[in-house]
LOTORDREN-925580 format. One line per 3 residues: their letters; for each residue x, y, z of C-alpha. Coordinates in pm, 1 decimal. Each point is the difference from the previous one (the first is absolute). Layout:
N
A> X Y Z; ...
***
This chain:
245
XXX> -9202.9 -5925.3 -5883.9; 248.4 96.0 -244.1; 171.3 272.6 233.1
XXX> -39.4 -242.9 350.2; 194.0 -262.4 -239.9; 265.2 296.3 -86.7
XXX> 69.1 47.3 382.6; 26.9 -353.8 83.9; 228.9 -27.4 -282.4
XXX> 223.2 355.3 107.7; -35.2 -126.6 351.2; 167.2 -352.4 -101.8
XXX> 295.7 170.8 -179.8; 48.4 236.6 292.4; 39.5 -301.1 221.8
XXX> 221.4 -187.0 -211.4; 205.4 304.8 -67.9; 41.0 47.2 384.2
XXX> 72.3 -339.3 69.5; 264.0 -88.3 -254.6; 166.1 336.9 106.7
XXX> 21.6 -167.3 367.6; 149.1 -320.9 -144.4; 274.4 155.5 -216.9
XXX> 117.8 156.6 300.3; -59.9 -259.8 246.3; 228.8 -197.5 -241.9
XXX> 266.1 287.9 11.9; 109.0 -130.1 319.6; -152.1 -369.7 15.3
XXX> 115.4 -288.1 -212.2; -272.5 -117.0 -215.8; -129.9 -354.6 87.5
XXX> -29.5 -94.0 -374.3; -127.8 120.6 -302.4; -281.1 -25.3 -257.0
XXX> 225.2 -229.3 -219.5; 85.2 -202.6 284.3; -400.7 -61.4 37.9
XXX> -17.1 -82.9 -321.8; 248.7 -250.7 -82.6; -165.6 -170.1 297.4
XXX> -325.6 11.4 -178.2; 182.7 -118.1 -347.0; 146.2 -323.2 233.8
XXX> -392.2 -68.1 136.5; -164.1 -15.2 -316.1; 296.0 -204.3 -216.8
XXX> 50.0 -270.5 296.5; 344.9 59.9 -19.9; 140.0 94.4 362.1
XXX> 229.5 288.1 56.2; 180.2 152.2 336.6; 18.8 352.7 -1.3
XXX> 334.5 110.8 111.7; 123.4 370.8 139.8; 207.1 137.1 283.7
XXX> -0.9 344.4 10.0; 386.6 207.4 -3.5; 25.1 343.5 80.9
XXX> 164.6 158.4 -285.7; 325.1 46.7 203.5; -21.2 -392.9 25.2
XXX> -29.4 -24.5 -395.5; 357.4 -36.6 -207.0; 21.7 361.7 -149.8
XXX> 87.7 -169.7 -355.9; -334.9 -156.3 10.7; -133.3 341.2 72.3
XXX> 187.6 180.9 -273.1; -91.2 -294.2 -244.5; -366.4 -1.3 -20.6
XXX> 18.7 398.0 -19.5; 171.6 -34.6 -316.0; -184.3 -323.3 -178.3
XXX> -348.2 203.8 95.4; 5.4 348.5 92.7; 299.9 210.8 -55.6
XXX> -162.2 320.4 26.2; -115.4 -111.7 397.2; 202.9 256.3 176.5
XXX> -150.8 276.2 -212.4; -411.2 -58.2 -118.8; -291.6 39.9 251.8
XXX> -125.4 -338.8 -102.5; -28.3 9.3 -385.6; 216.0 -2.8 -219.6
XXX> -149.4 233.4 -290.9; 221.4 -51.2 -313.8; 21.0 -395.4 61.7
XXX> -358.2 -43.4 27.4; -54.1 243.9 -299.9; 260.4 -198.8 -197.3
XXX> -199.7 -366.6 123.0; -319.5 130.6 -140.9; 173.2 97.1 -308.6
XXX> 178.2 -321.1 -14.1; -321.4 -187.4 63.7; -237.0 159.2 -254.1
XXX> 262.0 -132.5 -253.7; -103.8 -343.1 70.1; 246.3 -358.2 86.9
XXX> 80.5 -43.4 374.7; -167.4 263.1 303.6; 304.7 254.2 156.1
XXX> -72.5 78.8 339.5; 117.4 304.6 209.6; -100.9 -39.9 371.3
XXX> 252.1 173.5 242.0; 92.5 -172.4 337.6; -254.7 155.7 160.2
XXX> -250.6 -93.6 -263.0; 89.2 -313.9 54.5; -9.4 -3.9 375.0
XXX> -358.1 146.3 -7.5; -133.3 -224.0 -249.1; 200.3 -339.6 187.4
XXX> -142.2 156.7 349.3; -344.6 90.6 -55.5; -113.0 -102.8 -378.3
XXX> -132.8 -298.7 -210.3; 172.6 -88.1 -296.8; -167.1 133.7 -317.2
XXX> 38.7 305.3 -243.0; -332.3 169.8 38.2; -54.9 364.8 34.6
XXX> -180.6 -17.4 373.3; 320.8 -229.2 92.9; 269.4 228.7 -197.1
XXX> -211.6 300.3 233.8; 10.8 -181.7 323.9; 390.5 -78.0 -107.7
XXX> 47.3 436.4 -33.1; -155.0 38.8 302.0; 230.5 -209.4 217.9
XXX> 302.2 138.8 -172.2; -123.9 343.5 75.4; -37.2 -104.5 354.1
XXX> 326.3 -167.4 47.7; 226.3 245.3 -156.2; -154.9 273.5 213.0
XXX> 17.7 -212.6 362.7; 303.4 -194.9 -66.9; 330.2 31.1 -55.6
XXX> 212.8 -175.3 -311.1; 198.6 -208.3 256.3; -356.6 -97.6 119.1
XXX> -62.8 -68.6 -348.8; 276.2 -167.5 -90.3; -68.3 -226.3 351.9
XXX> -312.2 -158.5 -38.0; 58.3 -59.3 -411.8; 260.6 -210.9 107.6
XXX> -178.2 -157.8 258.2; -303.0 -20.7 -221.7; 119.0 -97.5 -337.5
XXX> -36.9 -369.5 -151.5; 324.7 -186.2 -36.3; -141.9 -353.6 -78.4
XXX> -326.6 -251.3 24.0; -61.8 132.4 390.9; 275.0 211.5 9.4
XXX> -44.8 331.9 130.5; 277.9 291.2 117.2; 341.9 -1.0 -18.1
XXX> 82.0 -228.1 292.8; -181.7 -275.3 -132.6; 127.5 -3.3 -313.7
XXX> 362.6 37.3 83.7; -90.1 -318.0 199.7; -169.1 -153.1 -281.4
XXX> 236.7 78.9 -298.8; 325.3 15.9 171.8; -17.1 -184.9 345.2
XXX> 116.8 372.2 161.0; -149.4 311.2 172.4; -84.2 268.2 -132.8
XXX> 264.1 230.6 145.9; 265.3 -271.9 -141.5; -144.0 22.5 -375.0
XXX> 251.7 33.1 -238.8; 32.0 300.4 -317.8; -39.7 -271.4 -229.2
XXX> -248.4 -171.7 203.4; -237.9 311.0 102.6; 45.2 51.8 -407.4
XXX> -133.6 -333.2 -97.9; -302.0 65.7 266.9; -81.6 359.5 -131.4
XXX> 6.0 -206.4 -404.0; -259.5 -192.0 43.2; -266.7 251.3 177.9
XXX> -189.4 37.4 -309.0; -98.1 -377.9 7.9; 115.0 -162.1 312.1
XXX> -206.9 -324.5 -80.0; 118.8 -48.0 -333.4; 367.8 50.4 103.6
XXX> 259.6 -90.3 270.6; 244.4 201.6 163.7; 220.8 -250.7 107.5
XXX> -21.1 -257.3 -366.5; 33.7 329.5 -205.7; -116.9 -41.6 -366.4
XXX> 219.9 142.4 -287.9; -237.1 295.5 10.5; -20.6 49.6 377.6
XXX> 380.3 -27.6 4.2; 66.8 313.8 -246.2; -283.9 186.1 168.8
XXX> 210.0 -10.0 354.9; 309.2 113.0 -218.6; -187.7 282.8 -62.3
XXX> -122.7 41.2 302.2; 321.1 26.5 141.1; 125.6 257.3 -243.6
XXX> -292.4 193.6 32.6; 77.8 2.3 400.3; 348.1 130.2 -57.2
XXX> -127.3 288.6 -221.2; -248.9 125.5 295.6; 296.7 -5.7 208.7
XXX> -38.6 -312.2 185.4; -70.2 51.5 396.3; 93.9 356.7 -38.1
XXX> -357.6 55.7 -191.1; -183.2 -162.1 305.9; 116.8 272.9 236.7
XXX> -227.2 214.9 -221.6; -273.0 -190.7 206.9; 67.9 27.7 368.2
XXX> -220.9 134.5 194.0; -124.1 247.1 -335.9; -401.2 4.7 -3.1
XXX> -119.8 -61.0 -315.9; -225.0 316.9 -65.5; 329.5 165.2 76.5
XXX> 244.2 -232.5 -234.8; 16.2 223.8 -332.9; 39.1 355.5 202.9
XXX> 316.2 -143.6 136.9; 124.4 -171.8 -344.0; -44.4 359.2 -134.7
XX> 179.8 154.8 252.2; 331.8 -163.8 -24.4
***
């Protein structure tokens, strides 16, 4: 019994494996139709009474203002052009950070948080944080950063419904997202880490000096010099060609 329930269970992974493999590159070339967070803030609505209209219109990237692009790199993941998915030292200094005690540091690269916004439930259990690897893996190895880059803007949440970059230039700033602003693509990128709590376009005191940074941190990568890093550049391939030049 034991080793019949072992091959149903190796048989299950293998078909999972296979299948998610087929998605993330289905979904190199296709827009996704939504996300898992999507679902779920459509659940949240259900069960609290409290009605909400999803919005999203998906941009290709070339569509998407190219300070808005530069911005969230630097408020979340300024090593992007260079990791395979993980960024090592920042999740080694989160878990050091954390063990201390007082408020929880993340570290989640774009792609970590494409593959957890795409595919995952919210949580921070170890068969989730797996799952979470997984999809990384996968989507650094089939896609390229620009691809990346593409459907975390067209993915991320802006606002109570608010999903991708389109939509939320619409919804902060009455604009579209090829029109955003430095300062306004800053204020966007500012309030990523809590885009429910905060508001891009009413800026608290707090948001406000975070999209000063933001800015300053987008000069120092080199502004839209550093996104050139990304076209067309695989992202298995990324750090040979950083340590060629």
């Amino acid at each position: 019994m034991l080793t019949s329930l072992l091959r149903r269970l190796a048989s299950v992974l293998l078909w999972f494996a296979a299948a998610s493999v087929v998605l993330v590159i289905l979904l190199r070339w296709l827009p996704p139709p939504g996300t898992a967070l999507m679902v779920e803030r459509k659940v949240q609505s259900w069960f609290s009474g409290e009605s909400i209209d999803l919005q999203r219109q998906w941009r290709p990237l070339e569509d998407i203002a190219d300070p808005l692009k530069l911005a969230v790199i630097a408020g979340e993941d300024q090593k992007f052009a260079e990791h395979h998915g993980f960024d090592i030292p920042a999740i080694r200094a989160a878990l050091l950070h954390n063990e201390q005690g007082g408020s929880l540091r993340g570290a989640s690269t774009l792609t970590q948080q494409v593959a957890k916004n795409l595919f995952l439930w919210p949580g921070r259990s170890w068969p989730r944080k797996a799952l979470e690897a997984w999809f990384t893996g996968l989507i650094e190895l089939f896609w390229s950063k620009e691809r990346i880059l593409e459907v975390y803007l067209n993915s991320v949440e802006w606002g109570p419904g608010v999903f991708g970059a389109q939509a939320a230039a619409q919804y902060h700033f009455k604009v579209d997202a090829d029109r955003l602003s430095r300062q306004q693509a800053s204020q966007l990128a500012a309030v990523l880490p809590s885009p429910l709590r905060w508001s891009a376009s009413r800026p608290s005191t707090y948001v406000a000096g975070r999209a000063s940074w933001i800015q300053r941190q987008m000069s120092q990568l080199g502004g839209s010099a550093y996104l050139m890093q990304l076209q067309g550049t695989p992202a298995a391939s990324q750090d040979e060609q950083t340590s060629g030049r």
